[in-house]
VEXPA-949390 format. One record per residue (C-alpha): residue number from 0; residue in three letters; x, y, z. Coordinates in nm, 4 decimals, padded with zeros to 6 digits. Example, Ala and Ser with C-alpha at 12.3 -4.5 7.8 and 13.67 -1.06 7.14 Angstrom:
BEGIN
     k     r          x          y          z
     0   ALA    01.2300   -00.4500    00.7800
     1   SER    01.3670   -00.1060    00.7140
END
This chain:
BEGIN
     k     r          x          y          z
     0   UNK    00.5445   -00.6555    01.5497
     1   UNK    00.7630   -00.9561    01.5693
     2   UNK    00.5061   -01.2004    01.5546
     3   UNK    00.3752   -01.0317    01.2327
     4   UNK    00.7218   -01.0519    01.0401
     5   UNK    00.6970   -01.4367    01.1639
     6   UNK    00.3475   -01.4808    01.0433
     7   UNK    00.3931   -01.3149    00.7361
     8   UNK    00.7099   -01.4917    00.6882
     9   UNK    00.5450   -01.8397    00.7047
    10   UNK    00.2745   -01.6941    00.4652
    11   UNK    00.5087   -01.6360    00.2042
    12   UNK    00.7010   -01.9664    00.2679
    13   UNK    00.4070   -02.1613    00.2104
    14   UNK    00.3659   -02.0772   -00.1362
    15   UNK    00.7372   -02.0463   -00.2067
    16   UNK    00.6542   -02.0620   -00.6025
    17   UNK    00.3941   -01.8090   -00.6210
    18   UNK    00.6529   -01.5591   -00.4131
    19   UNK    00.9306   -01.6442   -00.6429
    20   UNK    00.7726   -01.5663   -00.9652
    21   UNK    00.6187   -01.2527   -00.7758
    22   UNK    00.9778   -01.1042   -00.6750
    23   UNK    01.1257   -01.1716   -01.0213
    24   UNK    00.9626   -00.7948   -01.1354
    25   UNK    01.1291   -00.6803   -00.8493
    26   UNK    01.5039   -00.8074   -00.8747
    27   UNK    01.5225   -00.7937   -01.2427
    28   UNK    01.4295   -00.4077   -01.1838
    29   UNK    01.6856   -00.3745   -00.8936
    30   UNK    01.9679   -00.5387   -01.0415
    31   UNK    01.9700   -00.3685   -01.3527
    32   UNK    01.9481   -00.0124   -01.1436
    33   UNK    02.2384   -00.1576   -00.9997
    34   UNK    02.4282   -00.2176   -01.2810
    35   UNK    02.3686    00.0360   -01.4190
    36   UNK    02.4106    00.3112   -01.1407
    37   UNK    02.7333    00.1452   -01.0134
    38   UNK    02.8923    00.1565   -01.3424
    39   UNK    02.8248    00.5199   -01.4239
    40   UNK    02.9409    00.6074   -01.1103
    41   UNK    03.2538    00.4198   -01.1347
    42   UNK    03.2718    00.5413   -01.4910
    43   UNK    03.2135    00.9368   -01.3323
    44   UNK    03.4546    00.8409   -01.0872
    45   UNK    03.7325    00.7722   -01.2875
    46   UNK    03.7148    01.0995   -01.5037
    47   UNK    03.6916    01.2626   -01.2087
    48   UNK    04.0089    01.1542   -01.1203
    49   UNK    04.1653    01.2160   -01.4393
    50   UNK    04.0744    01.5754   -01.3819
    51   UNK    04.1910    01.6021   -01.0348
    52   UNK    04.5762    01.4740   -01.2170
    53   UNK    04.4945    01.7638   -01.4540
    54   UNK    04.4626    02.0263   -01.1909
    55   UNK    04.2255    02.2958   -01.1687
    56   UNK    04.4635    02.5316   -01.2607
    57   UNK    04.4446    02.4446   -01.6568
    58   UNK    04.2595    02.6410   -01.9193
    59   UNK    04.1403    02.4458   -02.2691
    60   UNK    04.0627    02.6445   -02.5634
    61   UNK    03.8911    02.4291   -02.8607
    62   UNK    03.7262    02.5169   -03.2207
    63   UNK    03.3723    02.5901   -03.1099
    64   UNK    03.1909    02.2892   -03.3183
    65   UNK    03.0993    01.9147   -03.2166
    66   UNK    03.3137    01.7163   -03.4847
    67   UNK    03.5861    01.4290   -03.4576
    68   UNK    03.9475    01.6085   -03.4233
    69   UNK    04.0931    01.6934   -03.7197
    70   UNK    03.7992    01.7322   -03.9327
    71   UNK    03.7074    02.0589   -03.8795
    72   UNK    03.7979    02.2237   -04.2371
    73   UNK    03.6919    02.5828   -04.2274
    74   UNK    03.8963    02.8430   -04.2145
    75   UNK    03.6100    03.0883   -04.0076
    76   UNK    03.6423    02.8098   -03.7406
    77   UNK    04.0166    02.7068   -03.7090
    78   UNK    04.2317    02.8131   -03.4409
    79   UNK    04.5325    02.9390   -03.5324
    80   UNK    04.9235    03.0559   -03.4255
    81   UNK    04.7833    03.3817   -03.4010
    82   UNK    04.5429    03.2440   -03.1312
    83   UNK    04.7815    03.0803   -02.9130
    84   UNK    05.0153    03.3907   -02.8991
    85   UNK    04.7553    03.5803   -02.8334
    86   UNK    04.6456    03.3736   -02.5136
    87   UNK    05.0200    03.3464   -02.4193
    88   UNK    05.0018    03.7467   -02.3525
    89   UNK    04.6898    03.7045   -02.1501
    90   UNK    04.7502    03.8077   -01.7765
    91   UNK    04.7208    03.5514   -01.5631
    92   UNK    04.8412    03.2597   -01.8026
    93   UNK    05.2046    03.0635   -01.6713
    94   UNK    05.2193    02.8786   -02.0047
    95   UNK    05.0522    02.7664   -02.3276
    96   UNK    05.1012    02.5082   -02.5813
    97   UNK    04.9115    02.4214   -02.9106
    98   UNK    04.8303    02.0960   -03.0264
    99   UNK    04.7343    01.9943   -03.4165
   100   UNK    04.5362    01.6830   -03.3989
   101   UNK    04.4519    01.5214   -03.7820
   102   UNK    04.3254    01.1803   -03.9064
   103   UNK    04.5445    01.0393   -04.1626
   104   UNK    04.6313    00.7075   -04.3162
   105   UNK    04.9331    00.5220   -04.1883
   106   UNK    05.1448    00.2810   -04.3665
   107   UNK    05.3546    00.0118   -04.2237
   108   UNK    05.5654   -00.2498   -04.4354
   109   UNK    05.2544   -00.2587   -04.7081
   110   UNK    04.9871   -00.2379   -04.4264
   111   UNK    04.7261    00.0419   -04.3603
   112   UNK    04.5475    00.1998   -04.0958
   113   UNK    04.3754    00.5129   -04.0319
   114   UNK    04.4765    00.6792   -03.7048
   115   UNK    04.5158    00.9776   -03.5150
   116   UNK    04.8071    01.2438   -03.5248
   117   UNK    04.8799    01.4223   -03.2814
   118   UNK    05.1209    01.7111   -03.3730
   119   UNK    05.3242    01.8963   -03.0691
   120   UNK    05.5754    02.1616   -03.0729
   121   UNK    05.9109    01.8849   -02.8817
   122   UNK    05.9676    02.1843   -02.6861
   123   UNK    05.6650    02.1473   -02.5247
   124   UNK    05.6698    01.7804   -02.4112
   125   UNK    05.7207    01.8545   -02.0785
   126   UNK    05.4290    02.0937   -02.0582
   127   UNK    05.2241    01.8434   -02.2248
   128   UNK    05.3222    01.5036   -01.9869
   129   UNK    05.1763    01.7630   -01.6891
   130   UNK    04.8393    01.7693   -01.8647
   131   UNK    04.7998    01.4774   -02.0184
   132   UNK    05.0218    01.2410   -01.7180
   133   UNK    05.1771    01.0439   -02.0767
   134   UNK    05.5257    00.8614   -01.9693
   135   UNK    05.7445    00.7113   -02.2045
   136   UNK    05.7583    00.2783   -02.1605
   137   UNK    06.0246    00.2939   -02.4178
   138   UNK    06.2667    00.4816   -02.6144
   139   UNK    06.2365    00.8813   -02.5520
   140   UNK    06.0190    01.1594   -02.6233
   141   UNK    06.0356    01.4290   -02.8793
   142   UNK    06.3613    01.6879   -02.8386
   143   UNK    06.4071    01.9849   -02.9875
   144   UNK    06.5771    01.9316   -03.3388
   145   UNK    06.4002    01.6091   -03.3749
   146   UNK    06.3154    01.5535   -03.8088
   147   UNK    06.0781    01.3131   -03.9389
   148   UNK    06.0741    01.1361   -03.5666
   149   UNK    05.7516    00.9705   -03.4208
   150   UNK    05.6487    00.8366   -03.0540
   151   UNK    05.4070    00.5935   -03.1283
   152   UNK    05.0961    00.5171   -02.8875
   153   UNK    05.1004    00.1676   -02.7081
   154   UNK    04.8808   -00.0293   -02.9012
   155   UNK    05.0893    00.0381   -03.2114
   156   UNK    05.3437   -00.1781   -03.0621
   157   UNK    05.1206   -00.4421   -02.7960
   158   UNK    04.8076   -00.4981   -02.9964
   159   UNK    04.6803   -00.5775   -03.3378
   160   UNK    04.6544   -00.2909   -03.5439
   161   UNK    04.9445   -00.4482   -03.7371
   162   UNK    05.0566   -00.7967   -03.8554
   163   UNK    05.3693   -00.7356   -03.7267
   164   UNK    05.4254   -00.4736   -03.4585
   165   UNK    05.6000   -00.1631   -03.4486
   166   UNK    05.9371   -00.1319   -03.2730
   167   UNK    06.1867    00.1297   -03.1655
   168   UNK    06.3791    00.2390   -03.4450
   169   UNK    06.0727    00.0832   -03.7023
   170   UNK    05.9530    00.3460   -04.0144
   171   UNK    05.6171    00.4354   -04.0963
   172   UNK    05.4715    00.6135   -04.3611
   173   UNK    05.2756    00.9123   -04.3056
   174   UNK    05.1584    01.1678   -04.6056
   175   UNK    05.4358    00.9788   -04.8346
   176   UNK    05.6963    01.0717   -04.5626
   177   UNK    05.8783    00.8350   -04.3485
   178   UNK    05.8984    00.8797   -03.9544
   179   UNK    06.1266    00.6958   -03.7355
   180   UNK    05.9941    00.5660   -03.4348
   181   UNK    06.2411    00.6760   -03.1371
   182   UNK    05.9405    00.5732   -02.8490
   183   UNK    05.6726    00.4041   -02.7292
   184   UNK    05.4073    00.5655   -02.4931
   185   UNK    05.2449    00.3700   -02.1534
   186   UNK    04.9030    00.2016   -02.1922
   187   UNK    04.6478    00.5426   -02.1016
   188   UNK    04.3480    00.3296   -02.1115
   189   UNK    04.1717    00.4910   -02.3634
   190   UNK    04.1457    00.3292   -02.7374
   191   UNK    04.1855    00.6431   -02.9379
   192   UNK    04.4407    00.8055   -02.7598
   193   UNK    04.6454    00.4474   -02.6943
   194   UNK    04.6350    00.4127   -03.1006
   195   UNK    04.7584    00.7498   -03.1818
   196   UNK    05.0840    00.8484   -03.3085
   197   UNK    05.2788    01.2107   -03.1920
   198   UNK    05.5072    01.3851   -03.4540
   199   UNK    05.6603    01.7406   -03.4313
   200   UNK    05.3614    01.9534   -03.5381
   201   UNK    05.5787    02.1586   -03.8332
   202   UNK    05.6359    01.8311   -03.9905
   203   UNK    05.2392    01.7526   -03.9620
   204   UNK    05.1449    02.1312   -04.0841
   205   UNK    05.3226    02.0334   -04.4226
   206   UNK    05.2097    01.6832   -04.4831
   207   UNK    04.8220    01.8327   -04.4181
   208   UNK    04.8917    02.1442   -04.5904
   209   UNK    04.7611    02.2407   -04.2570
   210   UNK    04.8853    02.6721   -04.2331
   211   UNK    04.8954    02.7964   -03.8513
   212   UNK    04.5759    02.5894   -03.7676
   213   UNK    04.5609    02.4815   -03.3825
   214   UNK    04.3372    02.2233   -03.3182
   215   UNK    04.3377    02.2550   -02.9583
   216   UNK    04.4834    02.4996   -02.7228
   217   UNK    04.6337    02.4373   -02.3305
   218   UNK    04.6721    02.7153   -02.1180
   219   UNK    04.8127    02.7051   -01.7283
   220   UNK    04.7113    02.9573   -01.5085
   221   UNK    04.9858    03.1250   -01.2454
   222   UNK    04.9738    03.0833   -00.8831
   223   UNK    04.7158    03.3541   -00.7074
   224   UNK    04.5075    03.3833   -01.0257
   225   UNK    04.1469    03.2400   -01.0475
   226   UNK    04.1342    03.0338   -01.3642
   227   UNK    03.7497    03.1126   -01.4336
   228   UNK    03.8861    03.4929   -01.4538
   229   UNK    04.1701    03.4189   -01.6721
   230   UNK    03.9020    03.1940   -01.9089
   231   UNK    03.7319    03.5239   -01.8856
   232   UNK    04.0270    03.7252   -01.9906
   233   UNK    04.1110    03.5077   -02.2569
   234   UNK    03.7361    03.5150   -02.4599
   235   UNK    03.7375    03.8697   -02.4396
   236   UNK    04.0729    03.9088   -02.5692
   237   UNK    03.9997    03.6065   -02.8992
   238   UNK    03.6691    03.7665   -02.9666
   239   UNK    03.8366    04.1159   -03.0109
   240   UNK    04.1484    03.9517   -03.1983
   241   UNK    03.8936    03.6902   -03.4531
   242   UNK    03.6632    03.9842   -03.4380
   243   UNK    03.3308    03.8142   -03.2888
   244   UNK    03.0386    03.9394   -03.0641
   245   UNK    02.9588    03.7662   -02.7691
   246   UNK    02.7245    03.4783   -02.7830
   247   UNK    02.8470    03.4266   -03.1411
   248   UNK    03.2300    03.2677   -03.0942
   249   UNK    03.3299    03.0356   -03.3055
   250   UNK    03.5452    02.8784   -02.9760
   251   UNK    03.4939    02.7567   -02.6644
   252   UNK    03.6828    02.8486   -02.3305
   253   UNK    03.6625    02.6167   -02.0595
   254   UNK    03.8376    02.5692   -01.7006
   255   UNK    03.9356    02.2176   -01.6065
   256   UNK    03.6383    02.2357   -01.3692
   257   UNK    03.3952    02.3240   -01.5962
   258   UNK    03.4156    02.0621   -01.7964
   259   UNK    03.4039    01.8254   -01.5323
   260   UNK    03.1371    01.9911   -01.4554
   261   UNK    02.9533    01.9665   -01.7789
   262   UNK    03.0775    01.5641   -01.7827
   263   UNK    02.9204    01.5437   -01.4513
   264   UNK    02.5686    01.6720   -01.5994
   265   UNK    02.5578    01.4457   -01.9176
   266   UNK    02.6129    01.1683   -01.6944
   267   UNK    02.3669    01.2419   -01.4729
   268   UNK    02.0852    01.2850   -01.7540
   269   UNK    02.2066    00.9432   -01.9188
   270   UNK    02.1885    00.7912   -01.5856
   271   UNK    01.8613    00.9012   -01.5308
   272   UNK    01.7282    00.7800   -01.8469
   273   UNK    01.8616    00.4459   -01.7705
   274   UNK    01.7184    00.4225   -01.4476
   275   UNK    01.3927    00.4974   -01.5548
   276   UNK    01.3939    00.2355   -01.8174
   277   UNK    01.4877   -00.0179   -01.5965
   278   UNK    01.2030    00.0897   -01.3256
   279   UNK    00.9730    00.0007   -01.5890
   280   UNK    01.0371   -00.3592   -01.4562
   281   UNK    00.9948   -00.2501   -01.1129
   282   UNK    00.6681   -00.1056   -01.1997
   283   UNK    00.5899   -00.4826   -01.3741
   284   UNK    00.7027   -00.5960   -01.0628
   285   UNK    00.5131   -00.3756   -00.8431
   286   UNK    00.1540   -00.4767   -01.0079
   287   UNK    00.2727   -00.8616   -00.9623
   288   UNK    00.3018   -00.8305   -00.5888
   289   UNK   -00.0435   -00.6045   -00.6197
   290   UNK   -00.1760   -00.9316   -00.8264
   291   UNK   -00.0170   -01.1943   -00.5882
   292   UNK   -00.1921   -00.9908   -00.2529
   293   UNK   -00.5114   -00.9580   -00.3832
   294   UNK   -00.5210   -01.3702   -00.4703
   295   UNK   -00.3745   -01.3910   -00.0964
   296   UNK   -00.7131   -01.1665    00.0491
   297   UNK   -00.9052   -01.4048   -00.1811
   298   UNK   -00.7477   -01.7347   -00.0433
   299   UNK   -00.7474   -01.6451    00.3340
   300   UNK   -01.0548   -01.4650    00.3747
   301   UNK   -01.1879   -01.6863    00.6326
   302   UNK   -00.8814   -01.7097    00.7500
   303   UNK   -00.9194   -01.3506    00.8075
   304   UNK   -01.2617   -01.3565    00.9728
   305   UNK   -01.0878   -01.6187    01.2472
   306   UNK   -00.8543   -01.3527    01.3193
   307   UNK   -01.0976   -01.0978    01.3766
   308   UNK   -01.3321   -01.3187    01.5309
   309   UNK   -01.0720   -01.4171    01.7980
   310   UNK   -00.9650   -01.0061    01.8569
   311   UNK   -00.7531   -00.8793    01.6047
   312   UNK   -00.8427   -00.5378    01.4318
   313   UNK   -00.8327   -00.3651    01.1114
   314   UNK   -00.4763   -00.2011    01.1911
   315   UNK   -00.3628   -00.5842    01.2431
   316   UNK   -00.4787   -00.7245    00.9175
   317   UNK   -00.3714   -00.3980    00.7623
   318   UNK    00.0000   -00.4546    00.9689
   319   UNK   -00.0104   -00.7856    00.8502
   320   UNK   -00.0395   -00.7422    00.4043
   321   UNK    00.1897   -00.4549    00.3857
   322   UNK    00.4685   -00.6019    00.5807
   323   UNK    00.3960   -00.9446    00.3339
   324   UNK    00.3881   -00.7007    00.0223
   325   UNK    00.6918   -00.5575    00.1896
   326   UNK    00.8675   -00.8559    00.2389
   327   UNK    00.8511   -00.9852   -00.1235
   328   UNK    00.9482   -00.6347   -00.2100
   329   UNK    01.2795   -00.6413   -00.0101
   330   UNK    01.3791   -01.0075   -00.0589
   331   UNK    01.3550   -00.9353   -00.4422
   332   UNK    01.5907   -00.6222   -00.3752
   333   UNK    01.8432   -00.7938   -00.2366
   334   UNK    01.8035   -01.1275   -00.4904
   335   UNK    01.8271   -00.7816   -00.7348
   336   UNK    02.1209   -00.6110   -00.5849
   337   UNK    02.3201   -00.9268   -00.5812
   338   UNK    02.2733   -00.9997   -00.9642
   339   UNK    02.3401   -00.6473   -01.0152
   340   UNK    02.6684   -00.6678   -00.8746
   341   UNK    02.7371   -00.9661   -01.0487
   342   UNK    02.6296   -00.8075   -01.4135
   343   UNK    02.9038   -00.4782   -01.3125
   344   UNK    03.1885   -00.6728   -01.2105
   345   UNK    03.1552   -00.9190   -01.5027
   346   UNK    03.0683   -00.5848   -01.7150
   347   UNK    03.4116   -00.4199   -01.5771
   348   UNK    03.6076   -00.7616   -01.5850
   349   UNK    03.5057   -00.8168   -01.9824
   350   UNK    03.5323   -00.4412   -02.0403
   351   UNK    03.9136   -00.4739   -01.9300
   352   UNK    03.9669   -00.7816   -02.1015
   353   UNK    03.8152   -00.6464   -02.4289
   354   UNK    03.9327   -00.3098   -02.4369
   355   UNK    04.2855   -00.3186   -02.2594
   356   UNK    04.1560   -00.0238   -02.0224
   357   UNK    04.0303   -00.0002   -01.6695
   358   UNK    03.8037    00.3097   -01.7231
   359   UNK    03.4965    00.0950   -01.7007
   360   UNK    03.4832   -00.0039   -01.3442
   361   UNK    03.1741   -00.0975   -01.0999
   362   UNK    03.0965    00.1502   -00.7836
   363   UNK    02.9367    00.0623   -00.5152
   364   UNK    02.8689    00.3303   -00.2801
   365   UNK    02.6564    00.2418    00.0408
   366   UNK    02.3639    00.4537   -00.0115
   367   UNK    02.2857    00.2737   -00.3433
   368   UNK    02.2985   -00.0941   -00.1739
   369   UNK    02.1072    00.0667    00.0734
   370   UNK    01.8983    00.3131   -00.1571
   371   UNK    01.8071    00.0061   -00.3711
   372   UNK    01.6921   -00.2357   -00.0367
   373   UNK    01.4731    00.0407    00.1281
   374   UNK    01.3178    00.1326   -00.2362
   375   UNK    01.2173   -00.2474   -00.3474
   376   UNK    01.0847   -00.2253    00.0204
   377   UNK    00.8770    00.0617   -00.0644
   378   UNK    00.7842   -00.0370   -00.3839
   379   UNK    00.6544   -00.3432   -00.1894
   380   UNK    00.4378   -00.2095    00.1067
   381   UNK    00.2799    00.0218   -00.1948
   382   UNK    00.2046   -00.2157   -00.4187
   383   UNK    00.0186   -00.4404   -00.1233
   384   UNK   -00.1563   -00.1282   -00.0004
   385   UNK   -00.4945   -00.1365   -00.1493
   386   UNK   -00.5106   -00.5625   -00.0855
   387   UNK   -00.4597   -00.4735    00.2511
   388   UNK   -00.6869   -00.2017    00.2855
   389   UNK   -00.9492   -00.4439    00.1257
   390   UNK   -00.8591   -00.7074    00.4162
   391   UNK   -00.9018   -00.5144    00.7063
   392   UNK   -01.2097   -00.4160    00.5773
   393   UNK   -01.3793   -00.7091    00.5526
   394   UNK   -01.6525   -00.7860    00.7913
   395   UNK   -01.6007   -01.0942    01.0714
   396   UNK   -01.9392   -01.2947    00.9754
   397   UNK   -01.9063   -01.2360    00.5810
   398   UNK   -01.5619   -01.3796    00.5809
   399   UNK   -01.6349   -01.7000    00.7881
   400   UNK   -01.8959   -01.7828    00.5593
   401   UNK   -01.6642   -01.7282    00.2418
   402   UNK   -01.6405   -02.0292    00.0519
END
């Protein structure tokens, strides 16, 4: 078996440009599986992680409806204060906060911007920092008593979304009211949040003429309760309260784990589509080795008949193509896995530097370096498969006479 790697090594050496433009199918293919695979996982791996600071212990209620924060404006599918107390007297449940979330403009020394609001009851900051892991870089939170205050998301103060940025102790306008910024949240990593701006959520109820609406609610379950049961719980108590039949809520329920969970599927499908756009090229790839092995047969047909003349059989030639086909195969997987490295780490490195956020980072789990070498292998031996079969065919006396 050794002396057929060699042989078929030399083979392929021989007509080094042939091979080359052969493999490029193959590690254009495998590189951008790569890419792509070791992103979304590092990409899955990261929210993952962000749930696992969350806890599994959390319940989120949310206006049943796809639709930006804040721009939900029926009444049939708000959340309300009603709501929230009425989860706070669910059994099971430690604590609960509601949240008012709102896009409005924002004015700063005769500049504008359009931003997110994110309205909180300052009693509840504490309760909030455990879900959401925000920490203060400077100034303080929200207290109790606070008026017309505002802590103002990092890129407010360490980007561009103004000429000149905001400060501690700054004033910006919101709904023709002024709010003093008393702090300055850490860099989170993600745009929207990192460009939002928290005020008490009374204050934001009257400048949005917003009632007792709840954009989002937060539950925690308490120790020795099963938070799927509580979720439970809690939709049959808010159907009976809004009045609604099961299977027609206008909100959803959802444990911390189920929505990893449902992340965790979308990713998967969107992976999946990716990959199998990018195996078209492997599939390209795949007919150009078929293409390249069948010219080879051609070219060394009496080549072939020597062989057999001299002793070698069918299995032999047969040995001999596919681990060729093979060869090109792998050698253009690794070429492949190598760019594809190359393509995620420069991918993560410009996603950092564009963004300001390190949620965008490259995986690389063995069983996909691996996974991707064996496949191109595979994808190989197949593809030289029926030139083989075609060469050990070929009778002894018809292929020393081939001209």
């Amino acid at each position: 078996m050794k002396n057929f790697f060699l042989l078929a090594f030399n083979n392929l050496k021989r007509r080094k440009v042939r091979s080359w433009l052969t493999m490029i199918g193959i590690f254009i293919g495998i590189a951008a599986v790569v890419a792509l695979i070791s992103l979304g996982q590092g990409l899955q791996n990261y929210i993952t992680g962000e749930f696992e600071k969350l806890g599994t212990d959390k319940i989120i209620i949310q206006q049943n409806v796809f639709a930006p924060p804040g721009s939900v404006t029926s009444k049939e599918l708000l959340l309300t204060d009603k709501d929230l107390k009425t989860v706070e007297n669910v059994r099971g449940v430690e604590w609960v906060i509601g949240m008012l979330v709102k896009i409005e403009q924002i004015e700063y020394k005769k500049e504008k911007t359009t931003g997110y609001l994110f309205g909180i009851d300052p009693e509840d900051t504490d309760f909030l920092k455990e879900v959401q892991n925000l920490e203060i870089q400077e100034g303080r939170q929200l207290k109790t008593g606070d008026k017309f205050k505002a802590v103002i998301g990092y890129n407010h103060a360490y980007s561009d979304i103004w000429d000149n940025p905001l400060k501690i102790g700054n004033g910006v306008i919101i709904g023709g009211q002024e709010f003093k910024v008393i702090g300055i949240y850490e860099k989170i990593g993600n745009p929207a949040d990192d460009s939002a701006i928290t005020i008490p959520k009374e204050e934001l109820r009257e400048i949005t003429n917003s009632g007792e609406e709840e954009s989002q609610i937060l539950a925690k379950t308490m120790s020795g309760f099963e938070p799927s049961k509580v979720a439970e719980e809690i939709k049959r108590k808010l159907r009976s309260e809004r009045d609604e039949k099961e299977g027609d809520e206008t909100f959803r329920v959802q444990t911390s784990e189920q929505l990893l969970e449902t992340f965790s599927s979308i990713f998967a499908v969107v992976q999946a589509v990716l990959v199998g756009i990018a195996a078209i090229s492997l599939l390209v790839g795949g007919i150009g080795i078929m293409n390249t092995m069948y010219t080879s047969v051609l070219e060394r047909t009496r080549e072939i008949g020597t062989m057999k003349a001299i002793g070698a059989k069918n299995s032999d030639i047969l040995s001999l193509f596919l681990i060729e086909s093979g060869l090109l195969g792998l050698v253009g997987g690794a070429i492949g896995i190598a760019i594809g490295v190359g393509i995620a780490k420069a991918t993560e490195y410009f996603a950092g530097q564009a963004l300001g956020t390190n949620f965008l980072q490259a995986a690389f789990p063995w069983y996909l370096i691996i996974g991707a070498l064996a496949f191109s292998f595979i994808i190989g031996s197949l593809s030289g498969l029926l030139p083989a079969m075609q060469a050990s065919r070929l009778n002894p006396a018809d292929a020393l006479r081939y001209e």
